[in-house]
C-alpha positions, 0 to 999 in steps of 0.5 A: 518462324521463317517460311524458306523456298528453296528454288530450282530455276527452271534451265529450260529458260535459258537457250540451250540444246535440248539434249544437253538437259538432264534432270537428278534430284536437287541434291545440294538443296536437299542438303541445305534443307537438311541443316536448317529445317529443324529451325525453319518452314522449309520447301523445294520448289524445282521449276525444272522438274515440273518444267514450269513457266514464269507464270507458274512459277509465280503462283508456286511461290505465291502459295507458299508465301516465303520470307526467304527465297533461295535460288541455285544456278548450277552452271554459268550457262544456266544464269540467265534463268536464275535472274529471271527466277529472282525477277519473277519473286520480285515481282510477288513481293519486294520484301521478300529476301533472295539469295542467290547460291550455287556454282554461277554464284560462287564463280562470279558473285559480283555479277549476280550481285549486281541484280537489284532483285538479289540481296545476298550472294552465297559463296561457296558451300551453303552448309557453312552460311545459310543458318548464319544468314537466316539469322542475320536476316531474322536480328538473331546473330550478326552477318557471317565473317565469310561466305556472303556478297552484297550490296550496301551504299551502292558498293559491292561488299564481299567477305570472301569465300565460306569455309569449306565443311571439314566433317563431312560425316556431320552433314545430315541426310539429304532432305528427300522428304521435300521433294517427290524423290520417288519420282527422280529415281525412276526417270529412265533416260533418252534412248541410246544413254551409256551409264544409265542406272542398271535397275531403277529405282535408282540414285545418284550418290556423291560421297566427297567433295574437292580435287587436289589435281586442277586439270587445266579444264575443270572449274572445281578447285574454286569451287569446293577446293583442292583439298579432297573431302570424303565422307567415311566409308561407315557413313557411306554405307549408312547412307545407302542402307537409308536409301534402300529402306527408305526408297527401295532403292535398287542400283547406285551411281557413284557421281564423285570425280574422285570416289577412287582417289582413297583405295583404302576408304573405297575398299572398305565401302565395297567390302562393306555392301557385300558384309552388309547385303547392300550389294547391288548393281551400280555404275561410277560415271567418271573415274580416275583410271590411274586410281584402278588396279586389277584387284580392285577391278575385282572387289568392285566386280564381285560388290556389283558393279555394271559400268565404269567410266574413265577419264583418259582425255587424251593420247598425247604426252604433250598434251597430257603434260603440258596442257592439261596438267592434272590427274596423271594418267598412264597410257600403257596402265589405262590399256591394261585396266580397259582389259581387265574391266572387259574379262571381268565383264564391267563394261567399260567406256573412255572419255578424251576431250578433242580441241585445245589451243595448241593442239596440233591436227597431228596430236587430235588424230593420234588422240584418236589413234589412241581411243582406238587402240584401247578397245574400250567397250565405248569412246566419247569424244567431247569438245574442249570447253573454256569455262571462266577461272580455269587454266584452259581459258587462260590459254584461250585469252592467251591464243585468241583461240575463242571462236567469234562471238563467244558468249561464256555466259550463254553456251549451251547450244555451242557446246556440242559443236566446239567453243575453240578454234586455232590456225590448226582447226575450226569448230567445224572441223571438231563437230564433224570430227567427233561424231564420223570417229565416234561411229567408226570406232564403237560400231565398226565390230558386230560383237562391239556393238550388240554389246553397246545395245543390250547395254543401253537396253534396245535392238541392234536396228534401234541403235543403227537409228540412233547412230544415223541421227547422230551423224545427221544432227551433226551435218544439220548443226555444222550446216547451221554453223556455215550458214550463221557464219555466212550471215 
């Protein structure tokens, strides 16, 4: 029997902003763990979890002893840390097999290939290859058709993109056993995070795969596809009811981009956890608002919910249409939902990004305007992100609109501050931009804000402290910004 070690590389490796971090339990390894450990030894272990070293990282891997040895990178960002896990195993022991996974894989498997210490890249979903490959590498079966890059007499050999899982009710639960799930589920977040789970324990849930809208700025078209995947609402609710036996859960998170898309299927989960006992509190981080009618806001309202998050983006037609070019947002439609959230008590906070190629000065403040003008509970305004395969770099390659320097592949620290520039702003003006807009329009209001402080669970002076860094920290990174500029 094989031994597998299912590896987290620890993201801390690769430079970054340490409030950009966050930690969940590794779901899609859990998942992976689940349909091959019938047949298999198999471990996780998360270096990022336990924060360890490459030393420790080492003796971890070292303890087990594993044929196979399987890396995730979640995002581009992060894959200087991958390598880095993939050296450290190599070190152990050359014979081991390392297989590479994960979003940095799938985007660009012929650049992690051309890692020595890598033998197979997976592309796409795992849950399609990995058994096949297992057994390929143990002389069981032959290679599989799709899904697998690699090297052999010194090309690179790639067999395209795996099929995507059709049935997603055939997936089995994750494998929480393999790893101190307990432990994820009680992580309270920084002071002064929105959304953060009502009760704990806690768990974050993604009951579908796939987007069929391809916003202009989203990288998940070419990575689990167009077509929208849901698990039933049966099978859902199943899932819940073994988490809450299992783990005592007491609140949900919804983290699906699309888990509003299918009304019908959402109906019924919601009717389901309040005919089933499973009502509890639970938040959805990124909702599709165009997907939100007033007697849904009511189901969710009564089936526990705490707190939605809608993706409105921005305030402009022009840019809503002819840049962005994805889910169909109504601007008189997000008003009358962001309402509704509120006299039903459902706090209620808008997401708009700030920043493209092409934007005018004029439409990023009518952007604003607009944020204002809903009086949602809470406003975040993030900066414009160019990400490989996407409609937006495209048009940053076509504009000369990224800012000098630009390195995709290591942008963590940046991301805050804004990667895109025109004749029409600098990163500099974003940076400073976001956060004063941020301040102004979620604390001018006493009621506003006291609102936003019991949400987040601390005083109102405790929130006028985070507030205060916030705009601090801004001024420091633009100030950083003006002196590696200058240098």
């Amino acid at each position: 029997m094989l031994k597998i070690s299912l590896v987290v590389p620890n993201y801390r490796w690769s430079q970054g902003d340490e409030h950009t971090y966050w930690v969940y339990p590794p779901y899609g390894l859990c998942c992976l763990a689940a349909t091959i450990e019938s047949r298999y030894e198999v471990e996780i272990i998360d270096a990022y979890f336990q924060d360890l070293s490459e030393d420790e990282l080492e003796q971890a891997v070292k303890a087990s002893s594993p044929d196979v040895v399987g890396i995730t990178v979640i995002m581009d960002q992060f894959a200087d840390s991958g390598h880095k896990t993939a050296a450290v195993v190599n070190r152990i022991d050359n014979n081991i097999k390392i297989l590479f996974g994960g979003v940095y894989a799938t985007l660009n498997p012929h650049q992690a290939i051309k890692d020595d210490n890598i033998d197979y890249v997976i592309i796409g979903e795992g849950e399609s290859v990995l058994s096949k490959l297992l057994g390929y590498i143990e002389g069981e079966n032959p290679l599989p058709e799709k899904g697998v890059c690699f090297r052999k007499d010194g090309r690179i050999i790639d067999l395209g993109m795996a099929d995507a899982v059709d049935d997603m009710d055939s997936l089995p639960m994750p494998a929480y056993h393999l790893i101190p799930f307990e432990a994820y589920c009680n992580i309270v977040p920084r002071r002064g995070t929105i959304g953060a789970p009502p009760l704990y324990p806690y768990v974050r849930l993604l009951t579908s795969r796939g987007c069929p809208y391809g916003c202009a700025f989203c990288q998940i078209e070419h990575i689990s596809g167009r077509r929208f995947r849901p698990k039933s609402a049966d099978n859902v609710l199943k899932e819940i009811q073994w988490l809450k036996e299992n783990y005592g859960i007491k609140s949900l998170v919804f983290a699906d981009d699309n888990f509003f898309l299918d009304r019908k299927r959402v109906v019924n989960i919601l009717n389901g956890m309040i005919e089933r006992g499973l009502d509890m509190p639970w938040i959805a981080e990124d909702a599709a608002v165009f997907k939100l009618d007033k007697e849904l806001l009511k189901l969710m309202k009564k089936s526990g919910c705490h707190y939605v998050g809608i993706a409105v983006e921005t305030g402009t037609e022009r840019v809503l249409k002819q840049i962005i070019k994805g889910k169909p947002v109504d601007f008189d439609h997000t008003i009358s939902i962001v309402k509704e959230s509120k006299r039903l008590g459902i706090y209620i906070a808008a997401n708009f990004i700030l920043g493209f190629p092409t934007e005018t000065w004029d439409e990023i403040r009518q952007t604003l305007k607009f944020a204002e003008k809903i009086d949602a509970d809470y406003v975040r305004f993030f900066a414009a992100i160019p990400l490989k395969k996407t409609r937006l770099w495209d048009l940053c390659e076509k504009e000369n609109a990224f800012i000098s320097g630009y390195d995709h592949f290591n942008t963590r620290s940046s991301w805050s501050s804004g990667l895109i520039e025109t004749d029409e702003f600098s990163h500099n003006d974003l940076t400073i931009l976001r956060a004063y807009e941020w301040d102004r329009i979620n604390f001018t209001d006493y009621e506003k804000m006291k609102r936003t402080a019991d949400m987040i669970k601390v005083s109102v002076e405790e929130l006028r402290e985070i507030r205060r860094n916030t705009l601090k920290n801004a001024l420091q990174k633009l100030n950083g910004l003006v002196c590696e500029e200058k240098r």
